[in-house]
DRENVO-445164 format. One record per atom (N, C-alpha, C, CB): residue number from 0; x, y, z; residue in one letter. Coordinates in nm, 4 decimals. Glycine has a CB too. Example, Ala and Ser with C-alpha at 12.3 -4.5 7.8 and 13.67 -1.06 7.14 Angstrom:
<nodes>
<0,<1.3190,-0.5690,0.7800>,'a'>
<0,<1.2300,-0.4500,0.7800>,'a'>
<0,<1.3200,-0.3300,0.7800>,'a'>
<0,<1.1308,-0.4473,0.9046>,'a'>
<1,<1.2850,-0.2250,0.7080>,'s'>
<1,<1.3670,-0.1060,0.7140>,'s'>
<1,<1.2900,0.0030,0.7870>,'s'>
<1,<1.4084,-0.0598,0.5725>,'s'>
</nodes>
This chain:
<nodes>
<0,<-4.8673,1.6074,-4.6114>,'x'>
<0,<-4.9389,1.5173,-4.6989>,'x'>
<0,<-4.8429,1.4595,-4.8035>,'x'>
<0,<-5.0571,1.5899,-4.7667>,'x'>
<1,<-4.7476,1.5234,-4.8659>,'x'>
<1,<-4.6695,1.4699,-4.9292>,'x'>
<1,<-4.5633,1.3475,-4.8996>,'x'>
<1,<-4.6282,1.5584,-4.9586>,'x'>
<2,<-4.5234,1.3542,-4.7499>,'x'>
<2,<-4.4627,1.2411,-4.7056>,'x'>
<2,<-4.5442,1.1694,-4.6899>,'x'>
<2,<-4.3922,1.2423,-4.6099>,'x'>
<3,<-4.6562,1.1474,-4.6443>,'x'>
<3,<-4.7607,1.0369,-4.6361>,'x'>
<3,<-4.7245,0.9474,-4.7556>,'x'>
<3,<-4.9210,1.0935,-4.6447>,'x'>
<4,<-4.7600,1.0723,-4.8545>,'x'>
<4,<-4.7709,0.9913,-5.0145>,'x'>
<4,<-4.5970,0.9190,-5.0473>,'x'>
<4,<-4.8193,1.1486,-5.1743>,'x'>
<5,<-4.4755,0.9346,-4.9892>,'x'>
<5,<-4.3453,0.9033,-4.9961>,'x'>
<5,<-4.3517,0.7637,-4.9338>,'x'>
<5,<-4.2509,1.0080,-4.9267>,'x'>
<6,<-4.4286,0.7321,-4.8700>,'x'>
<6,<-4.3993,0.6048,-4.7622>,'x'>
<6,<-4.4917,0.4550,-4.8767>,'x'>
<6,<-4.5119,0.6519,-4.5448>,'x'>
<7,<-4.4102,0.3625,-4.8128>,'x'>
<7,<-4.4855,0.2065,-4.8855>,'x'>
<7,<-4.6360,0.2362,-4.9202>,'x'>
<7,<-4.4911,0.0534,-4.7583>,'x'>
<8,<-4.6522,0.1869,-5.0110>,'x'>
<8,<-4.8434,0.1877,-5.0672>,'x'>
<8,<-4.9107,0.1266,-4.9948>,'x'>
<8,<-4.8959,0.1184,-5.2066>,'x'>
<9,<-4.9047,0.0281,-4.8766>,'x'>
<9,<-5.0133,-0.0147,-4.8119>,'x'>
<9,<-4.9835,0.0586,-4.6909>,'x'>
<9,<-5.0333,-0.1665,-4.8017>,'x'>
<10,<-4.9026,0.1579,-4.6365>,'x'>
<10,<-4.8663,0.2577,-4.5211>,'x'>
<10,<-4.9806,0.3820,-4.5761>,'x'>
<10,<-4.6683,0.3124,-4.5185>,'x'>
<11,<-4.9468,0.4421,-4.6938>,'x'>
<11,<-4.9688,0.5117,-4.7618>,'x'>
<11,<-5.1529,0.5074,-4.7458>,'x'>
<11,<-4.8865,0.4786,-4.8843>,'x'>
<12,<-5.1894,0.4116,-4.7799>,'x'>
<12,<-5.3111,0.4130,-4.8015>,'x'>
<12,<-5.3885,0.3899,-4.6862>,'x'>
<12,<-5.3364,0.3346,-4.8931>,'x'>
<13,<-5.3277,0.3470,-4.5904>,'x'>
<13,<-5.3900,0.3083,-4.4665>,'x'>
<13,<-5.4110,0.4174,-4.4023>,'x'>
<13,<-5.3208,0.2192,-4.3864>,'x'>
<14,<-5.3092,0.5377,-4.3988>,'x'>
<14,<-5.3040,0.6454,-4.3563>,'x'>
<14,<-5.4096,0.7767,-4.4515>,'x'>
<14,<-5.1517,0.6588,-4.3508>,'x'>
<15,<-5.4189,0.7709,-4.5672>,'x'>
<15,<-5.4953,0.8299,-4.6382>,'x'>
<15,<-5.5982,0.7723,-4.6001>,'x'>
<15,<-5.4723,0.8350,-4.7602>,'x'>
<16,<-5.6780,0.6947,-4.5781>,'x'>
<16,<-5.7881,0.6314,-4.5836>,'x'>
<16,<-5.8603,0.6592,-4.4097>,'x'>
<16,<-5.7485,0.4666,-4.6362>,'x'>
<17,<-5.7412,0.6439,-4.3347>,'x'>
<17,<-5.7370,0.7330,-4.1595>,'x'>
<17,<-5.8052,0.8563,-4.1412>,'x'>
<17,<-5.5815,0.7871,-4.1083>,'x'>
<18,<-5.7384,0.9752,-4.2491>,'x'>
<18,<-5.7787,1.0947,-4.2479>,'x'>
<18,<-5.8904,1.1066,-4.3059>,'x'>
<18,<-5.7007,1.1706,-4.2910>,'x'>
<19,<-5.9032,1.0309,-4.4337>,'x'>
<19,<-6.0315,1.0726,-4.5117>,'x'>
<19,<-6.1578,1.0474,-4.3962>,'x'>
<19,<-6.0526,0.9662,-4.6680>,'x'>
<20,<-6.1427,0.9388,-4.3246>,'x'>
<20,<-6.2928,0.8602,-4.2821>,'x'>
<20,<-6.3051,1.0149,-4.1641>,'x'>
<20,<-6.2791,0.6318,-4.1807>,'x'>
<21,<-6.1575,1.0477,-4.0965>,'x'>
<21,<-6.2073,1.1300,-4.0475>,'x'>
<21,<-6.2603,1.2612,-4.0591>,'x'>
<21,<-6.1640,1.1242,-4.0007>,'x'>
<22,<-6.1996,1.3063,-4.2038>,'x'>
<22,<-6.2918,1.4383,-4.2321>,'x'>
<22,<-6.3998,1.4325,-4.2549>,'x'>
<22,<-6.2673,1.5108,-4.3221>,'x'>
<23,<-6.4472,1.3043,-4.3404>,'x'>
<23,<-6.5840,1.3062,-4.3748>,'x'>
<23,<-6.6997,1.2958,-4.2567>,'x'>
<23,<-6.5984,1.1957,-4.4678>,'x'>
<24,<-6.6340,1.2094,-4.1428>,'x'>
<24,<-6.7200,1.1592,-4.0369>,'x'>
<24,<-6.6745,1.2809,-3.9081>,'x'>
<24,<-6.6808,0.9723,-3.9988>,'x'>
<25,<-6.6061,1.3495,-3.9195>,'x'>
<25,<-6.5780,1.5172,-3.8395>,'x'>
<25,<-6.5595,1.3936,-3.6914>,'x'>
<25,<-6.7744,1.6948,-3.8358>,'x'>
<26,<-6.6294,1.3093,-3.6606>,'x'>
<26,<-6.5867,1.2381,-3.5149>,'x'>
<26,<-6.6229,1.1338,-3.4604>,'x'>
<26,<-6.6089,1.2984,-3.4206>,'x'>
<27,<-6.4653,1.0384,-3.4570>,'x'>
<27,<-6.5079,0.9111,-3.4659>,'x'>
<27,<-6.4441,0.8613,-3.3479>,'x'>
<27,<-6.4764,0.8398,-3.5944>,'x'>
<28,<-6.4329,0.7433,-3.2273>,'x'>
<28,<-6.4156,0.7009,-3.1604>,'x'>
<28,<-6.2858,0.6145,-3.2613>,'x'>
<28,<-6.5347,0.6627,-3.0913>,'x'>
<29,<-6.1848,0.5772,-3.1240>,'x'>
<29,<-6.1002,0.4933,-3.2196>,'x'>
<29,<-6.1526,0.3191,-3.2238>,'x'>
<29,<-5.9290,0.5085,-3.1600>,'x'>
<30,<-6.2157,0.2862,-3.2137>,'x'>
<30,<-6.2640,0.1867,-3.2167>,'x'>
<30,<-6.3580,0.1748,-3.3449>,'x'>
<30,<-6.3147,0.1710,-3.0979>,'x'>
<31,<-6.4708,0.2934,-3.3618>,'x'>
<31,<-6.5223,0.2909,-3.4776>,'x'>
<31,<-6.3865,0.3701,-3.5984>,'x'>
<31,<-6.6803,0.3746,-3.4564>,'x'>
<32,<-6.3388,0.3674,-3.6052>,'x'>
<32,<-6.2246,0.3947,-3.7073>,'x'>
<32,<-6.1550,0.2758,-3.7435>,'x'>
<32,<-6.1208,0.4919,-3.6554>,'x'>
<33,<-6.1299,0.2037,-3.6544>,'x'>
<33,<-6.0881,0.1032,-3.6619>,'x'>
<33,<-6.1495,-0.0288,-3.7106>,'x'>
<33,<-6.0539,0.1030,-3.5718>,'x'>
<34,<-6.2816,-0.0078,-3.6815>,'x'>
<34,<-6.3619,-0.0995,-3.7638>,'x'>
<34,<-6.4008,-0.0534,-3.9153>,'x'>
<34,<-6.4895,-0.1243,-3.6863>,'x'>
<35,<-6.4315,0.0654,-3.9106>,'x'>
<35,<-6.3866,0.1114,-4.0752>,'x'>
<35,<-6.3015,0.1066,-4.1197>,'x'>
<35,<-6.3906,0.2101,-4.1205>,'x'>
<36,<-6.2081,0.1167,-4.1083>,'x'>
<36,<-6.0556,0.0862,-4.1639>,'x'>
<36,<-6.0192,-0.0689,-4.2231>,'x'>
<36,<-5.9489,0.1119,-4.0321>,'x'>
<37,<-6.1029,-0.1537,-4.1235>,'x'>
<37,<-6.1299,-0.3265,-4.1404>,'x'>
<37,<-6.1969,-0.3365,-4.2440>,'x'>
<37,<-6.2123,-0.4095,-4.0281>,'x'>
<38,<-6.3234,-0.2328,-4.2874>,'x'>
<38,<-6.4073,-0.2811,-4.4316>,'x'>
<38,<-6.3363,-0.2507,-4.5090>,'x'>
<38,<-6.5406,-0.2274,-4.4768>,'x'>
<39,<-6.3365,-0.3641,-4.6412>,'x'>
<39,<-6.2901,-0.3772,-4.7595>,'x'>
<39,<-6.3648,-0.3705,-4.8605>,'x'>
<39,<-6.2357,-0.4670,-4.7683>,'x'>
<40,<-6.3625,-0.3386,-4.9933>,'x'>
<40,<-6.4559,-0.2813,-5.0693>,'x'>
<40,<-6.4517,-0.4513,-5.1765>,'x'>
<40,<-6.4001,-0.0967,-5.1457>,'x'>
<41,<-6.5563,-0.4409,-5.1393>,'x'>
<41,<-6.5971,-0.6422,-5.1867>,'x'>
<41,<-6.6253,-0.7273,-5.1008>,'x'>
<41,<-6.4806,-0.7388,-5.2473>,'x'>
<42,<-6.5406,-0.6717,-4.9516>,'x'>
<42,<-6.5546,-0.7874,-4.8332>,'x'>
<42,<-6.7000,-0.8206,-4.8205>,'x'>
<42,<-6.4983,-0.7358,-4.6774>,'x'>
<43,<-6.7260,-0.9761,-4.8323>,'x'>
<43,<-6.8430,-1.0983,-4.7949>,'x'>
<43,<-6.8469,-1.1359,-4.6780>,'x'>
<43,<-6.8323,-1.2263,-4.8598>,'x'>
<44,<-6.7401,-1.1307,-4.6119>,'x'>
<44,<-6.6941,-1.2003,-4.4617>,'x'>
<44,<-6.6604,-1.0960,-4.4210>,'x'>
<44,<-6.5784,-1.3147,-4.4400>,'x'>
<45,<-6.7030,-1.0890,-4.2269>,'x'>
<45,<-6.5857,-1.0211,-4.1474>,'x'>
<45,<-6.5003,-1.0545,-4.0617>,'x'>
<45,<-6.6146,-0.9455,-4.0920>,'x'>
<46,<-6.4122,-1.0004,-4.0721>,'x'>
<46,<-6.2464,-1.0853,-4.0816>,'x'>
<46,<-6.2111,-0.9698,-3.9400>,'x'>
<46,<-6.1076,-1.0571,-4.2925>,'x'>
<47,<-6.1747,-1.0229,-3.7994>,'x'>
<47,<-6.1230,-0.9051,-3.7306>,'x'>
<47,<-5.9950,-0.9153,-3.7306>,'x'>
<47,<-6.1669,-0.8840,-3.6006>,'x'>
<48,<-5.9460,-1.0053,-3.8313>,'x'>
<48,<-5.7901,-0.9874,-3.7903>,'x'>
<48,<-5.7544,-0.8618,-3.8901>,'x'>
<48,<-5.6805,-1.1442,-3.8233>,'x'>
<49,<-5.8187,-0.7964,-3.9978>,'x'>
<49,<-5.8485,-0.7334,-4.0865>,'x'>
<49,<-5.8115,-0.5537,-4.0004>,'x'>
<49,<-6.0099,-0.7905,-4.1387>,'x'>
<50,<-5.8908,-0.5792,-3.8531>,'x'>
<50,<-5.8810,-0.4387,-3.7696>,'x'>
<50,<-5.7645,-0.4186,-3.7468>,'x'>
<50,<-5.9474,-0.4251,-3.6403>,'x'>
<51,<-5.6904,-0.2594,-3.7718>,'x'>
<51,<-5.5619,-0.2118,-3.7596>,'x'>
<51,<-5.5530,-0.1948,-3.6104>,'x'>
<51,<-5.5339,-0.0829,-3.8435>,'x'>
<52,<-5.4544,-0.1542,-3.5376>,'x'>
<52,<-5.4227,-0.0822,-3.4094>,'x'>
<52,<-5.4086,-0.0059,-3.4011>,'x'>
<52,<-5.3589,-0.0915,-3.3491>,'x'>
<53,<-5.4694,0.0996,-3.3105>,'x'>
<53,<-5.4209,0.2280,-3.3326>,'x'>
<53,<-5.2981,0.2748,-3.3331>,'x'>
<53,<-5.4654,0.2913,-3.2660>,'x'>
<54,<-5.2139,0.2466,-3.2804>,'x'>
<54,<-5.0616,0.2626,-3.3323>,'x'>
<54,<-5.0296,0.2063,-3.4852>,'x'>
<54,<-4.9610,0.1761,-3.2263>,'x'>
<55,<-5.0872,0.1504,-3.5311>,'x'>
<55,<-5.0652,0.1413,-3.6641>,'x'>
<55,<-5.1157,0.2542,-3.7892>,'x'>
<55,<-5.1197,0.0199,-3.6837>,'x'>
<56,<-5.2276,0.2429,-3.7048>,'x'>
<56,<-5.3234,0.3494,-3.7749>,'x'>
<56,<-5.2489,0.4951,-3.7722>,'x'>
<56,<-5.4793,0.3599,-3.6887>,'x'>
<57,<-5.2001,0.5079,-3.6934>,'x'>
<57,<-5.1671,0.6461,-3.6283>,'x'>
<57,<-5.0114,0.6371,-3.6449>,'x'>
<57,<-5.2226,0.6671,-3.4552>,'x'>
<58,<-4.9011,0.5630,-3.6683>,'x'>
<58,<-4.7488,0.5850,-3.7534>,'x'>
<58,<-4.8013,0.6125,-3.9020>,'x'>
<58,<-4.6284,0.4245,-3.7526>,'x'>
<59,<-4.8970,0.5384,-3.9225>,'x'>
<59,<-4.9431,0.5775,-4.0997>,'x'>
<59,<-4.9474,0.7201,-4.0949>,'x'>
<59,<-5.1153,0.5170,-4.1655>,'x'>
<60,<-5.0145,0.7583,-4.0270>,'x'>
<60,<-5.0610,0.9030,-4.0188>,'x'>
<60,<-4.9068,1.0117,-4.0533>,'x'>
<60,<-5.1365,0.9285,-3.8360>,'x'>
<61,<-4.8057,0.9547,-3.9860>,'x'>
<61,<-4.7073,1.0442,-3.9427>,'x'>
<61,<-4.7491,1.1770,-3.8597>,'x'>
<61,<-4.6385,1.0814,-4.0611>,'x'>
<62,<-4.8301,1.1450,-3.7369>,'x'>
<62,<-4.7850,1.2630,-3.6477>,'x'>
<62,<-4.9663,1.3621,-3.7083>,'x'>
<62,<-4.5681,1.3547,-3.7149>,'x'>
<63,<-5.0084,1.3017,-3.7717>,'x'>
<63,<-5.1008,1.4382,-3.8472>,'x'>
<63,<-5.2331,1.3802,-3.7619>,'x'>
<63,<-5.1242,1.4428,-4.0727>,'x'>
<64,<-5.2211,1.3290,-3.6862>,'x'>
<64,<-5.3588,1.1910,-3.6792>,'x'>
<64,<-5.3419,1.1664,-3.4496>,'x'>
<64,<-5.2624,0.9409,-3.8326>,'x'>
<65,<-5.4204,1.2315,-3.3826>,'x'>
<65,<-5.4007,1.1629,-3.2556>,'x'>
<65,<-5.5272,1.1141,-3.1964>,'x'>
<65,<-5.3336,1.2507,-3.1594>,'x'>
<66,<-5.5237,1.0337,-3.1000>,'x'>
<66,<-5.5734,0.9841,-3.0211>,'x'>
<66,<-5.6211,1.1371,-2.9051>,'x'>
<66,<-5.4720,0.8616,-2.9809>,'x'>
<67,<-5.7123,1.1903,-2.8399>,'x'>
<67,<-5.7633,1.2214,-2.7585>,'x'>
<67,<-5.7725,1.1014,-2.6236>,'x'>
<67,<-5.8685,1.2682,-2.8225>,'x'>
<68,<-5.6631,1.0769,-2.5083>,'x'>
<68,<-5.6627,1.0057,-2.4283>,'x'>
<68,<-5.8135,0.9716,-2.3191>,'x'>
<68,<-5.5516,1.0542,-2.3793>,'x'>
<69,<-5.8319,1.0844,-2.2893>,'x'>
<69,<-5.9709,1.0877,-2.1957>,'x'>
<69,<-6.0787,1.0135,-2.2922>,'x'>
<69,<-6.0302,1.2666,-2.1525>,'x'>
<70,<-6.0833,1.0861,-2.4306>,'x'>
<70,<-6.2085,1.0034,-2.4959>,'x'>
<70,<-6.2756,0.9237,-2.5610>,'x'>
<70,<-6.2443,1.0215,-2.5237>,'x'>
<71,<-6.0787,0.8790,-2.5897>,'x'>
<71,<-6.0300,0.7585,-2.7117>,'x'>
<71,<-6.0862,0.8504,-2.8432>,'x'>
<71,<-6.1296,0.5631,-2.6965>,'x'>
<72,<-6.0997,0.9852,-2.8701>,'x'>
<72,<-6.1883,1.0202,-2.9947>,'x'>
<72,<-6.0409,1.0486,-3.1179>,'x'>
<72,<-6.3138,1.1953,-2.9541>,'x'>
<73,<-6.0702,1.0376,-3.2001>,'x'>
<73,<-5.9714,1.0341,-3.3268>,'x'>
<73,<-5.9862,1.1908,-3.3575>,'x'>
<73,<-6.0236,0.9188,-3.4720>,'x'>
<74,<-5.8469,1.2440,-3.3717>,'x'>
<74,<-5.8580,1.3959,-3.4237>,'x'>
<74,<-5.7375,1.4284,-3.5124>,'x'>
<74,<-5.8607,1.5070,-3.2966>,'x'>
<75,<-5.7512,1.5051,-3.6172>,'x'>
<75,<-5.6420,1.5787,-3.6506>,'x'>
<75,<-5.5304,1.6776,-3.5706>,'x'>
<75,<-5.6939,1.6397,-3.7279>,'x'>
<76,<-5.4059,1.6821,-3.5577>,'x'>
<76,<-5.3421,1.7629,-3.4800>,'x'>
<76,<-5.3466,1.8722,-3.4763>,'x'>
<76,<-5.2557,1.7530,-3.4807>,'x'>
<77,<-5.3940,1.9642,-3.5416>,'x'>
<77,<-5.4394,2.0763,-3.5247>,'x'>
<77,<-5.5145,2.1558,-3.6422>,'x'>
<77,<-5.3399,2.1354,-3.4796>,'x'>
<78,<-5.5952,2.2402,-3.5863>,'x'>
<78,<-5.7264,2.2547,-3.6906>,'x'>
<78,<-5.6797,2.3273,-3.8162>,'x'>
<78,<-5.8599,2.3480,-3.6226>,'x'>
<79,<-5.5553,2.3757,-3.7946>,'x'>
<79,<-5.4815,2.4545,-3.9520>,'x'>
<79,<-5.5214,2.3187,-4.0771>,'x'>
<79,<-5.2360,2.4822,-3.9338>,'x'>
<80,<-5.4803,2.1968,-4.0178>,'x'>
<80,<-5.4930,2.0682,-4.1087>,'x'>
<80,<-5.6173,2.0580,-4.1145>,'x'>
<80,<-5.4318,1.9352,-4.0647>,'x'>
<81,<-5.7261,2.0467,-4.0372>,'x'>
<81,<-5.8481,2.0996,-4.0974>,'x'>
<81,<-5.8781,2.1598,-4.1831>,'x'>
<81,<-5.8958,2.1474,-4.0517>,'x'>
<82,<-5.8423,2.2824,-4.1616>,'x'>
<82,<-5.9385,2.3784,-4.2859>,'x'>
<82,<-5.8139,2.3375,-4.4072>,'x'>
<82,<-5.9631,2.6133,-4.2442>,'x'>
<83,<-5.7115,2.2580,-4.4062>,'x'>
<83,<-5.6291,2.3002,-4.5179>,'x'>
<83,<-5.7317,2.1433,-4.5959>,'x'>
<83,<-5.4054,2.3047,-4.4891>,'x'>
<84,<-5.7726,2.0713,-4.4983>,'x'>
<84,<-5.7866,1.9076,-4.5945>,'x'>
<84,<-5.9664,1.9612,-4.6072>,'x'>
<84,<-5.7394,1.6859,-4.4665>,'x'>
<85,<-6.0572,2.0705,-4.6062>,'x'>
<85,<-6.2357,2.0511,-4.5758>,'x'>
<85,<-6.1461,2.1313,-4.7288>,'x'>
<85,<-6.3887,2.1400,-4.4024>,'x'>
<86,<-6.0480,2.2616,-4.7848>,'x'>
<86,<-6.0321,2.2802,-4.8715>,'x'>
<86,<-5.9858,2.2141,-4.9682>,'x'>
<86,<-6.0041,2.3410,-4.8574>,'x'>
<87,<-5.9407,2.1217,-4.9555>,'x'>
<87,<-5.8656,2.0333,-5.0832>,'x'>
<87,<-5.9377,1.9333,-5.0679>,'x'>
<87,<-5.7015,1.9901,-5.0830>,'x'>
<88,<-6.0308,1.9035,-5.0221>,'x'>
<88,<-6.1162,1.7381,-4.9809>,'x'>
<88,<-6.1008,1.6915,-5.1425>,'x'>
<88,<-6.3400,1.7459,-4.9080>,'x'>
<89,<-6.1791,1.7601,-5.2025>,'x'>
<89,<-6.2070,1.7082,-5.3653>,'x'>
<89,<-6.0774,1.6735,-5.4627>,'x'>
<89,<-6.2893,1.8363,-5.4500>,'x'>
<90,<-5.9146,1.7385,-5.3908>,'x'>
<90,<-5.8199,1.6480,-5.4090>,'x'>
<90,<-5.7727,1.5518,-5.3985>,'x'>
<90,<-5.7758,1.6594,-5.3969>,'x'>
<91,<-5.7696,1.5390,-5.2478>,'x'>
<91,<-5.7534,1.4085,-5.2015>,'x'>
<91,<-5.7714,1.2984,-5.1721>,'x'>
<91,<-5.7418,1.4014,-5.1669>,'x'>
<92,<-5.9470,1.3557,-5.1701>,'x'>
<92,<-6.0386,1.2271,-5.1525>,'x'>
<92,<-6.1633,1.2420,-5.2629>,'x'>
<92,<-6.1044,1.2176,-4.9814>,'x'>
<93,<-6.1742,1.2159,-5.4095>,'x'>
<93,<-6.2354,1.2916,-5.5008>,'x'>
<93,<-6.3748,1.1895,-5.4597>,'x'>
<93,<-6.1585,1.3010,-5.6727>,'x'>
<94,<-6.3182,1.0520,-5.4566>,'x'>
<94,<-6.4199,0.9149,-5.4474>,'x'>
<94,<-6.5002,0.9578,-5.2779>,'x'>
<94,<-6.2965,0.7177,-5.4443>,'x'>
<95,<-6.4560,1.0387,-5.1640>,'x'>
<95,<-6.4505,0.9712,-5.0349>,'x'>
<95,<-6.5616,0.9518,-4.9899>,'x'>
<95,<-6.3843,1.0283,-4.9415>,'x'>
<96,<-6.6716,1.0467,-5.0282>,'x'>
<96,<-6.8404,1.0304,-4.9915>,'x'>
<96,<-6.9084,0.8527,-5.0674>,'x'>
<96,<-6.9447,1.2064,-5.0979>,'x'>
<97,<-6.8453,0.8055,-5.1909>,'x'>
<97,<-6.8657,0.7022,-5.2311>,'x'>
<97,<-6.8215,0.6053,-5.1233>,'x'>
<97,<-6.8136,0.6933,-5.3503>,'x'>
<98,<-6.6980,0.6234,-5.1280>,'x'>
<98,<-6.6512,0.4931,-5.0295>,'x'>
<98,<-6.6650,0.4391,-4.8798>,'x'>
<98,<-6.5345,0.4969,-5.0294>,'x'>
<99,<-6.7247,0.6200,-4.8149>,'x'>
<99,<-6.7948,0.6066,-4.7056>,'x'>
<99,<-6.9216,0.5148,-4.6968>,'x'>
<99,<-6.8239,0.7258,-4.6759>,'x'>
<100,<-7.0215,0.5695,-4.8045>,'x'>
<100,<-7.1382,0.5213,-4.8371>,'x'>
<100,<-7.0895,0.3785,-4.8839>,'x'>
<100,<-7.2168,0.6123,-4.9411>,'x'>
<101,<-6.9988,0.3047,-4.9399>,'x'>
<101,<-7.0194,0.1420,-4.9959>,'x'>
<101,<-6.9720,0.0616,-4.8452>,'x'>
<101,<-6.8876,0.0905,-5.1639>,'x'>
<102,<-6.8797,0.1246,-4.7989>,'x'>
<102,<-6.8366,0.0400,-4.6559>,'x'>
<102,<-6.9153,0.0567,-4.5322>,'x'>
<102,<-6.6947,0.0796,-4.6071>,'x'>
<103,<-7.0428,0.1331,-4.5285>,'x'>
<103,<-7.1172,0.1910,-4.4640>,'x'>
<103,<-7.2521,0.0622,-4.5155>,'x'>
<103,<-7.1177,0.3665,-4.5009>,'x'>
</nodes>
């Protein structure tokens, strides 16, 4: 998590914002991730040039963030990063139940 936070601010956040949707939402297709990732907090219009790629989505990540091939489903790399991010949620993501709920 700390290199996440080392990399450019719009890498940075794209990738924070990757993990959060997925802890909060425990399981998301990459397609619906990807369309969350597209809402913007104000957006009036929807813009699909706005939708990331999953290779984009997923270098943000650095490695913490995969694709499930058979089901396209979005997962953390292994569940140690689970229980370490369901314990620190209220660090990292203090806003994340808000921002689920406004882009929702």
């Amino acid at each position: 998590m700390a290199r996440m936070k080392e990399q450019p601010k719009s890498r940075m956040e794209l990738g924070m914002s990757t993990i959060m949707w997925w802890l909060l939402a425990k399981r998301l297709l990459v397609k619906e991730l990807q369309h969350a990732l597209a809402v913007k907090a104000r957006d009036t219009v929807w813009d699909e040039e706005d939708i990331p790629t999953a290779t984009v989505f997923l270098s943000a990540c650095l490695g913490l963030v995969v694709v499930d091939k058979e089901t396209t489903t979005v997962r953390l790399v292994h569940y140690s990063l689970q229980e370490y991010l369901q314990k620190n949620q209220e660090y990292y993501f203090p806003c994340g139940d808000s921002i689920l709920s406004s882009a929702c």
